[in-house]
DRENPA-3360 file (N, C-alpha, C; in nm, 2 decimals, always signed):
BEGIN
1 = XXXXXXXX = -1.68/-3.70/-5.07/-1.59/-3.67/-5.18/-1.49/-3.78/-5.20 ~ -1.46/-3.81/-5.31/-1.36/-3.90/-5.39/-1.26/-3.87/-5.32 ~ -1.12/-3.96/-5.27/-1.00/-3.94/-5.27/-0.94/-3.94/-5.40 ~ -0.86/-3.81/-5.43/-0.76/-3.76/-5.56/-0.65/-3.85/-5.60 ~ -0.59/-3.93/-5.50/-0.48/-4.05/-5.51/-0.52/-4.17/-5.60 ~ -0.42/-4.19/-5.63/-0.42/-4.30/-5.73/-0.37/-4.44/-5.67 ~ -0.43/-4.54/-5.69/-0.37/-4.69/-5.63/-0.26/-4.72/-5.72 ~ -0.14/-4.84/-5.68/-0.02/-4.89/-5.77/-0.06/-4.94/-5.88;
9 = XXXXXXXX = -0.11/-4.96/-5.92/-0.19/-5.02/-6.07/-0.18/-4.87/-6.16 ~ -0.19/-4.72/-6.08/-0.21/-4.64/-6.17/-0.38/-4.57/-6.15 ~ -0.45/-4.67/-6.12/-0.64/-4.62/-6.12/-0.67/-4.56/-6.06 ~ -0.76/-4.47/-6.03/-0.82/-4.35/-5.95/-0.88/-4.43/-5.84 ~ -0.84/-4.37/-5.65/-0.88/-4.41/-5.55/-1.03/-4.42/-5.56 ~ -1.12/-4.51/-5.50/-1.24/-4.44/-5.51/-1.31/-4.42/-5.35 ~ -1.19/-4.48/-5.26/-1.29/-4.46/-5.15/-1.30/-4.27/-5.11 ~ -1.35/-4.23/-4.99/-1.39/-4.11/-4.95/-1.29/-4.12/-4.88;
17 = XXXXXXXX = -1.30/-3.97/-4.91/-1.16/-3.88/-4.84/-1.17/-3.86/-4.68 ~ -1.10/-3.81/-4.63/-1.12/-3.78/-4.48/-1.19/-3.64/-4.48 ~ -1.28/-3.60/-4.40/-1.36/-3.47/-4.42/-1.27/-3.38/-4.38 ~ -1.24/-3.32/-4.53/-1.16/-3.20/-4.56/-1.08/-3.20/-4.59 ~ -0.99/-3.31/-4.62/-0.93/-3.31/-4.71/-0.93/-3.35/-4.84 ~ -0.81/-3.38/-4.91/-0.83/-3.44/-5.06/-0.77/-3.56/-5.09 ~ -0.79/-3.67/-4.96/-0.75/-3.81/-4.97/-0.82/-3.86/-4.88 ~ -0.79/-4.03/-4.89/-0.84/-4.11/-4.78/-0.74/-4.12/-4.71;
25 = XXXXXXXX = -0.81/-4.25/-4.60/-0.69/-4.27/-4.48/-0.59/-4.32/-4.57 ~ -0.62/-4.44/-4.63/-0.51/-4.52/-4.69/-0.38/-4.41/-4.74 ~ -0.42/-4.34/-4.85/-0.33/-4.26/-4.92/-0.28/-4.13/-4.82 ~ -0.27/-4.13/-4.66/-0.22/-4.07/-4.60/-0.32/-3.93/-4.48 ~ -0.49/-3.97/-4.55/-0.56/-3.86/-4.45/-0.55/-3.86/-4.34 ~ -0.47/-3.98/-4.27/-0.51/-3.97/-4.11/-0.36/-3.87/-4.06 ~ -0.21/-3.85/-4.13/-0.10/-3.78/-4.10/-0.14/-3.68/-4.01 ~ -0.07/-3.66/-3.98/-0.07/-3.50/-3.88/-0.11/-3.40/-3.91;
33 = XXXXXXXX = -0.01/-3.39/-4.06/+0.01/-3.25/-4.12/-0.15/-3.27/-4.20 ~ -0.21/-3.35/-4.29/-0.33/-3.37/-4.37/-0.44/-3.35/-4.28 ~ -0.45/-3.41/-4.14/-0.56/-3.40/-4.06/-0.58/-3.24/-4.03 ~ -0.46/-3.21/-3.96/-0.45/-3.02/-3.94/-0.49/-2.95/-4.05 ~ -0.48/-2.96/-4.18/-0.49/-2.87/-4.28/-0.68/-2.92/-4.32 ~ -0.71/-3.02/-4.32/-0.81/-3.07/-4.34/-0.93/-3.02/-4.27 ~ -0.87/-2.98/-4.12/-1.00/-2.94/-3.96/-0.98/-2.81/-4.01 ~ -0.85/-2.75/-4.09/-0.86/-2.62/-4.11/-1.00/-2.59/-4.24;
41 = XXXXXXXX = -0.98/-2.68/-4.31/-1.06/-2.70/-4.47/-1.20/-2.68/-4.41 ~ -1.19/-2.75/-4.32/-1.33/-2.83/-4.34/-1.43/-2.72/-4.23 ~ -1.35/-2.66/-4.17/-1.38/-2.56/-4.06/-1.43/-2.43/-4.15 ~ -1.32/-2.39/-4.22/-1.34/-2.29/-4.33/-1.46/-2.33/-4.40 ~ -1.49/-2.42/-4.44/-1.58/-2.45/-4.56/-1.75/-2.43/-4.46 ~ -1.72/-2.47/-4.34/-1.88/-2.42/-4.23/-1.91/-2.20/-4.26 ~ -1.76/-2.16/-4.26/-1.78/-2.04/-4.25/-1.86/-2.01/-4.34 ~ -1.95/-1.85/-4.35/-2.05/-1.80/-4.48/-1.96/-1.67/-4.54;
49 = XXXXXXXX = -1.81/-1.73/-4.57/-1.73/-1.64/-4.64/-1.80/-1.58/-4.82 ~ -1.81/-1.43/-4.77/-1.86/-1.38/-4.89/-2.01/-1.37/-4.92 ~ -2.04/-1.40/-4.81/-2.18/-1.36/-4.75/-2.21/-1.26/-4.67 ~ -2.28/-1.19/-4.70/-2.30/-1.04/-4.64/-2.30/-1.04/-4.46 ~ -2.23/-0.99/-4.36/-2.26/-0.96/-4.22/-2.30/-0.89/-4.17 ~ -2.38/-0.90/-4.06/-2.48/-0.77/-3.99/-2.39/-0.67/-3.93 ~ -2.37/-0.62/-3.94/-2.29/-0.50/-3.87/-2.40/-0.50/-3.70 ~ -2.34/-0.49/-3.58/-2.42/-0.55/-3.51/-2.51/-0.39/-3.45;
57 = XXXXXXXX = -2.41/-0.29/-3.46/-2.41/-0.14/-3.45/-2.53/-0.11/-3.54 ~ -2.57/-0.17/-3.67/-2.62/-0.07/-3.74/-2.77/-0.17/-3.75 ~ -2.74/-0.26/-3.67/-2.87/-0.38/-3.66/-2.98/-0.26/-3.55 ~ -2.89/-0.24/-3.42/-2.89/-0.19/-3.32/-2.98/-0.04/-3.38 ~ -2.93/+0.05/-3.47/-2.97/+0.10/-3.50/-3.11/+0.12/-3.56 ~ -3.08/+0.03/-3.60/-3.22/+0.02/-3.75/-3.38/-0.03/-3.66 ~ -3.32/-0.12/-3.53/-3.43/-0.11/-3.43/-3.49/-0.02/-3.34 ~ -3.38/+0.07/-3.29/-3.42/+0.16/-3.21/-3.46/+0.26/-3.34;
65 = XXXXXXXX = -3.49/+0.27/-3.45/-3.53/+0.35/-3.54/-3.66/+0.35/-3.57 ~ -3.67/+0.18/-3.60/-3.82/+0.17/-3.59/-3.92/+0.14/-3.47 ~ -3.85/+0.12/-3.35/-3.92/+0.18/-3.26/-4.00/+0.29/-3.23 ~ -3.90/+0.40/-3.28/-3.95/+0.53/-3.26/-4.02/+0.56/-3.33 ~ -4.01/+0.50/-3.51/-4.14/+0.52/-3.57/-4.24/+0.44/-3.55 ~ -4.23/+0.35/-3.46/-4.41/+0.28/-3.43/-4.45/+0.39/-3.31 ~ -4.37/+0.41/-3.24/-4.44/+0.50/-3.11/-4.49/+0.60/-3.17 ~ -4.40/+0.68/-3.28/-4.51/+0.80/-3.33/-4.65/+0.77/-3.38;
73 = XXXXXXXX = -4.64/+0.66/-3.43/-4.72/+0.65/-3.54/-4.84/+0.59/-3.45 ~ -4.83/+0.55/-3.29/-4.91/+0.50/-3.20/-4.94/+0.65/-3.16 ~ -4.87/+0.74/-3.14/-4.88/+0.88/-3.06/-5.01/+0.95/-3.16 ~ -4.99/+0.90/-3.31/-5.04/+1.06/-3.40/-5.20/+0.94/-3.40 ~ -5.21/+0.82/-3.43/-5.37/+0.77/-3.40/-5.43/+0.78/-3.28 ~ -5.37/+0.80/-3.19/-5.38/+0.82/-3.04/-5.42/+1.01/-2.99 ~ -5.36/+1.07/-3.09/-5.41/+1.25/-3.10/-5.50/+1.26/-3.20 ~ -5.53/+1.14/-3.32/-5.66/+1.16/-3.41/-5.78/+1.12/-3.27;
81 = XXXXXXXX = -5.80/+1.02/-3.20/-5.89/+0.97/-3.15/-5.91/+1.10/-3.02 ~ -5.81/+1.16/-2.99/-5.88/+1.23/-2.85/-5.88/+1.37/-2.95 ~ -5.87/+1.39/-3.09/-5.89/+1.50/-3.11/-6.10/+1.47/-3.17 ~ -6.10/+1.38/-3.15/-6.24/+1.37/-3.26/-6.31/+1.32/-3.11 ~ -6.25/+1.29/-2.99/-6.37/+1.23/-2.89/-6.30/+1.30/-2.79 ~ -6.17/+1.36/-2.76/-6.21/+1.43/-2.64/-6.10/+1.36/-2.50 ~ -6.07/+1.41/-2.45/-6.01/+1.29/-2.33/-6.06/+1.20/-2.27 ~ -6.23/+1.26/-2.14/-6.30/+1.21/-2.11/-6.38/+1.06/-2.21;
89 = XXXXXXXX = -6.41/+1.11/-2.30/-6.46/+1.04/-2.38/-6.36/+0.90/-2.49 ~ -6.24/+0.95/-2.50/-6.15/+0.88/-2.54/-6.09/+0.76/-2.44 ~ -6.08/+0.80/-2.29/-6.04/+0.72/-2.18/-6.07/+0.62/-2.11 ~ -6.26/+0.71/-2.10/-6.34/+0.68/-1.96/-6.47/+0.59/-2.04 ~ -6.52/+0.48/-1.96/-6.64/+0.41/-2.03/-6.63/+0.36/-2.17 ~ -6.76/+0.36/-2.16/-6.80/+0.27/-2.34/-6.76/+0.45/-2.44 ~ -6.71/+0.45/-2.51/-6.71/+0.51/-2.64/-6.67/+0.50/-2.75 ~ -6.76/+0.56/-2.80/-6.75/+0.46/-2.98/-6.74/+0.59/-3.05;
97 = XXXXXXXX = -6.67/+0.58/-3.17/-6.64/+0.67/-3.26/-6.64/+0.62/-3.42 ~ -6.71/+0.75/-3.46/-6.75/+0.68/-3.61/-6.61/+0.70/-3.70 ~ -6.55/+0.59/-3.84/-6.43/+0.61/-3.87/-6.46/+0.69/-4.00 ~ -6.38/+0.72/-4.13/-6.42/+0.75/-4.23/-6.49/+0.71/-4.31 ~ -6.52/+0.57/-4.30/-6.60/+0.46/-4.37/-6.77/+0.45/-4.31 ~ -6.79/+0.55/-4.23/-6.92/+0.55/-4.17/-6.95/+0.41/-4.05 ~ -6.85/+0.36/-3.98/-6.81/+0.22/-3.89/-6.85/+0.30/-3.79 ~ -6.87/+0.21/-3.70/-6.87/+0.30/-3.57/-6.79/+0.17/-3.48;
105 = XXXXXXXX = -6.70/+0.21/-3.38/-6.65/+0.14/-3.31/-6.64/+0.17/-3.19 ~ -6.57/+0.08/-3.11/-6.53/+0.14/-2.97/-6.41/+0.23/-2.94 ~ -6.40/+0.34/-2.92/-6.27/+0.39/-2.91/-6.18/+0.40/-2.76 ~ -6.27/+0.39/-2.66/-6.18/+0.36/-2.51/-6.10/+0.24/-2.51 ~ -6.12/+0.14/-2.49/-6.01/+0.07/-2.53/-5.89/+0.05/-2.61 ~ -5.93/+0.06/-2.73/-5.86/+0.13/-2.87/-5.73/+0.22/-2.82 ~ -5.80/+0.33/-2.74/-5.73/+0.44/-2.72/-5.64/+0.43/-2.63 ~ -5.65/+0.34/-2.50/-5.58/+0.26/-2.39/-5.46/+0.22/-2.42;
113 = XXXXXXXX = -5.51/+0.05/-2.57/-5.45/+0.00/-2.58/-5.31/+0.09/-2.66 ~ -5.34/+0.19/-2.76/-5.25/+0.29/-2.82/-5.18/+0.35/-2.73 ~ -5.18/+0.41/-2.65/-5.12/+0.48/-2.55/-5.00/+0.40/-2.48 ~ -5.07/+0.26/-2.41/-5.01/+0.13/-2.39/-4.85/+0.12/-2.49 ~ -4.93/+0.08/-2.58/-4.81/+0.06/-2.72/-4.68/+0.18/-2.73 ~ -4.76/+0.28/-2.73/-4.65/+0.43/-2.75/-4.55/+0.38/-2.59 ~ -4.61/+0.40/-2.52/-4.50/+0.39/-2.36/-4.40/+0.27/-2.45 ~ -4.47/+0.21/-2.44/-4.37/+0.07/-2.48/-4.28/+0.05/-2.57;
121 = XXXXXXXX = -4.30/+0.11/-2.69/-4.26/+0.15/-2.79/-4.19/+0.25/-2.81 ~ -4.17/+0.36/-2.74/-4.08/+0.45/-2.65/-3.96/+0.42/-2.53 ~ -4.00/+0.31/-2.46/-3.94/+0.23/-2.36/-3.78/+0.16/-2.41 ~ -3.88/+0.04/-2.54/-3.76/+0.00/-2.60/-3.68/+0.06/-2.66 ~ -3.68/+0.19/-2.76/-3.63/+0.28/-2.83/-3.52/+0.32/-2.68 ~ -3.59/+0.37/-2.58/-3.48/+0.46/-2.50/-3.40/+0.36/-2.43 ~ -3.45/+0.20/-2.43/-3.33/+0.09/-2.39/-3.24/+0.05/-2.50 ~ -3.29/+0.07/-2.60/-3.16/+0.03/-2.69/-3.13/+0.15/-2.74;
129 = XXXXXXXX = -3.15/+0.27/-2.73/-3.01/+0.37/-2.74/-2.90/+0.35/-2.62 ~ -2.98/+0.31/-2.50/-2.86/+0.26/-2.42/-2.77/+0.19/-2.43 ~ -2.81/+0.12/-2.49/-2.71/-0.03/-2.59/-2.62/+0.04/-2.67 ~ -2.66/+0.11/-2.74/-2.60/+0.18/-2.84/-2.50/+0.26/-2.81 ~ -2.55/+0.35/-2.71/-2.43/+0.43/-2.63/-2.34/+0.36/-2.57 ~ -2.36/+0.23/-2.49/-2.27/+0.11/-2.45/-2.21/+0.09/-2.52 ~ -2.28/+0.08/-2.64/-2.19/-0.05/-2.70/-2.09/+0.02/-2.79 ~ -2.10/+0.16/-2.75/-2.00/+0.31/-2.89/-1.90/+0.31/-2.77;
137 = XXXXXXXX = -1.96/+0.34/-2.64/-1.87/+0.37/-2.54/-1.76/+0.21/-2.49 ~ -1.80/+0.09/-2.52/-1.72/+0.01/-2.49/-1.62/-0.02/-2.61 ~ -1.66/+0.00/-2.70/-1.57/-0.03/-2.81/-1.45/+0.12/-2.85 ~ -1.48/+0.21/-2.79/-1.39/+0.30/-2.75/-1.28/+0.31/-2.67 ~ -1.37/+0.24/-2.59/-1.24/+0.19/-2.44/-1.14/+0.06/-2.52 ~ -1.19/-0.03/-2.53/-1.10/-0.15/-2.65/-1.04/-0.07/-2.74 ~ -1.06/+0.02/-2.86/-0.94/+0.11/-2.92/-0.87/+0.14/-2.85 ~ -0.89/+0.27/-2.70/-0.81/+0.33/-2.66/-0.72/+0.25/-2.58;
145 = XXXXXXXX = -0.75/+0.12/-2.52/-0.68/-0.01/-2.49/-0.59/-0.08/-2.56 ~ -0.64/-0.07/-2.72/-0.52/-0.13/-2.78/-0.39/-0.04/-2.86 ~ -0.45/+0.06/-2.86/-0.35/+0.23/-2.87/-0.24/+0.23/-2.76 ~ -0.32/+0.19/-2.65/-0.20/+0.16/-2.50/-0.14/+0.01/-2.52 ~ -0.18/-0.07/-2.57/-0.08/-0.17/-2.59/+0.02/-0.16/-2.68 ~ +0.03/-0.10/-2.80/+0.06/-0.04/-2.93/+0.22/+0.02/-2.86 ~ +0.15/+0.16/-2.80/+0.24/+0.25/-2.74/+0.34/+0.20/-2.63 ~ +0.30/+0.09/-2.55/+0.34/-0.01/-2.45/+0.48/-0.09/-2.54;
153 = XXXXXXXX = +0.41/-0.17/-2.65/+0.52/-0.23/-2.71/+0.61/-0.15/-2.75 ~ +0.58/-0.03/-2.76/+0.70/+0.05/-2.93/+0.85/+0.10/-2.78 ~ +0.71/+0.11/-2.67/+0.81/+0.18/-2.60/+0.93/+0.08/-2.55 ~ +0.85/-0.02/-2.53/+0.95/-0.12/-2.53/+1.06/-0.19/-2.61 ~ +1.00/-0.20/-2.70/+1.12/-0.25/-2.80/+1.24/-0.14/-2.83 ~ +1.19/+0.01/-2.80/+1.28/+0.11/-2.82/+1.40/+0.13/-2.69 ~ +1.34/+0.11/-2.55/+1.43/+0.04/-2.48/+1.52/-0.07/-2.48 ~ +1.48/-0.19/-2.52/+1.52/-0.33/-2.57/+1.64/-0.29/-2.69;
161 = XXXXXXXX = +1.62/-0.21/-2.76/+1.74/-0.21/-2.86/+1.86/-0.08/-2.83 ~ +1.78/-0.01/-2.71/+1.86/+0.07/-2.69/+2.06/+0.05/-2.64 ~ +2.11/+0.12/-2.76/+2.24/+0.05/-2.75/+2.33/+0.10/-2.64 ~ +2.25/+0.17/-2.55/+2.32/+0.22/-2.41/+2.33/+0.11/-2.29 ~ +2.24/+0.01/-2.34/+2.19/-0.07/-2.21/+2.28/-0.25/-2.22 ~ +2.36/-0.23/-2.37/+2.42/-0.34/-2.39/+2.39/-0.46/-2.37 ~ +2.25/-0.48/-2.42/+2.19/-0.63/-2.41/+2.23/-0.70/-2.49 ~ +2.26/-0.82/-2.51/+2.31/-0.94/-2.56/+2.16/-0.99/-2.67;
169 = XXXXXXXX = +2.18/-1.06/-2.77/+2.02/-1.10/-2.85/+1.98/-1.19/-2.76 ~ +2.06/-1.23/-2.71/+2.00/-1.37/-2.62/+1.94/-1.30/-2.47 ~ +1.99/-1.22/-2.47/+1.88/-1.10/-2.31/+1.74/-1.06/-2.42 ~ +1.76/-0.99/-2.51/+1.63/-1.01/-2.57/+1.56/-1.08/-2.62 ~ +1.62/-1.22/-2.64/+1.51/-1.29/-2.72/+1.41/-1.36/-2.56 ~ +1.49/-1.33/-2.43/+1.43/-1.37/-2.31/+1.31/-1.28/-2.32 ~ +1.30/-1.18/-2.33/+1.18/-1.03/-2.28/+1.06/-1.12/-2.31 ~ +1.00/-1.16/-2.43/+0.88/-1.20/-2.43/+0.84/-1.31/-2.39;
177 = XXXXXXXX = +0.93/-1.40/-2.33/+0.84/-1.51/-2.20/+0.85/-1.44/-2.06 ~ +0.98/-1.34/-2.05/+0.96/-1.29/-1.92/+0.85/-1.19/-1.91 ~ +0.79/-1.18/-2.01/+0.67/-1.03/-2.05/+0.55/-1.08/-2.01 ~ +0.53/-1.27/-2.07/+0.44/-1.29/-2.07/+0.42/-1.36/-1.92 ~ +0.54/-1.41/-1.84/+0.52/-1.45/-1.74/+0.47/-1.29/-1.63 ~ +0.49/-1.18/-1.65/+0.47/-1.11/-1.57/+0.37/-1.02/-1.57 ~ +0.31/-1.03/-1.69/+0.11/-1.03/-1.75/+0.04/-1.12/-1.68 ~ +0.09/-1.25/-1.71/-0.04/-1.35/-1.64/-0.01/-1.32/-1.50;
185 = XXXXX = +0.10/-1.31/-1.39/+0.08/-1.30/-1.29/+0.04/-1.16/-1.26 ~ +0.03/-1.03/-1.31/-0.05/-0.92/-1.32/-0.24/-0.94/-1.32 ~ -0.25/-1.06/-1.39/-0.38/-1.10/-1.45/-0.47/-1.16/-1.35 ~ -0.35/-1.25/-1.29/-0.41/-1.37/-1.16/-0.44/-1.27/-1.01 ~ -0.33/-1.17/-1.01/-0.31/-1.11/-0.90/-0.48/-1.03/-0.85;
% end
């Protein structure tokens, strides 16, 4: 990108700007304040703002969904085959079964492999409802966590201003480094 600054003559800069901002070094990109706003620019500008996001819950969903419809749909070819050959015959040895198209094929293996797939396909489904219940049940505990922080502060501050206790602004403006010194050593402990 072009630096927007102009040289003492008046003429448009032409070297490149510093990445993310709207100048070069010369005309001031390397500053403190320009560099900071710039990592901010240029950071922002990676994000996919306004671009659709997966909801990670309803991703979660949408797979243990179609899990369970491949397992059926392995279960109901898997009850066509032993309804037309049988258990023994669907299971055990060579058997072949003719399709609607007049084919004949092998159906013991076929039928193996289907049954195979259903477990499996059933398996995953009942591992990621587990996820799912985790992941309902952890994000529950984080609300009802930050409900207790919420209630933690109000109760505090309603102490802190309480005009019985005759604190000075300068006793409260101390509370929140002494708050936070006595979190981290709660944290470390």
């Amino acid at each position: 990108m072009q630096c927007t600054a102009h040289r003492r003559n008046g003429s448009p800069c032409r070297n490149d700007t510093v990445k993310g901002a709207t100048v070069c070094r010369m005309h001031g990109g390397t500053a403190p304040a320009v560099r900071r706003n710039a990592m901010i620019r240029h950071e922002l500008s990676r994000w996919t703002i306004g671009d659709p996001v997966d909801d990670p819950g309803l991703l979660l969903l949408a797979a243990m969904t179609q899990a369970r419809i491949r397992a059926a749909q392995h279960a109901d070819a898997l009850d066509q085959i032993l309804e037309r050959e049988g258990w023994e015959h669907a299971f055990v040895g060579d058997s072949y079964a003719v399709d609607d198209e007049g084919n004949t094929h092998k159906v013991g293996e076929y039928a193996r492999q289907l049954a195979q797939w259903e477990a499996r396909e059933r398996q995953f489904a009942a591992d990621l409802a587990v996820k799912a219940l985790t992941a309902g049940i952890a994000e529950r505990q984080i609300h009802l966590a930050e409900q207790q922080g919420t209630l933690i502060a109000d109760i505090l501050r309603a102490v802190l201003n309480d005009p019985t206790l005759g604190l000075t602004d300068q006793q409260r403006a101390r509370v929140p480094g002494v708050t936070r010194r006595v979190l981290t050593a709660a944290n470390t402990a």
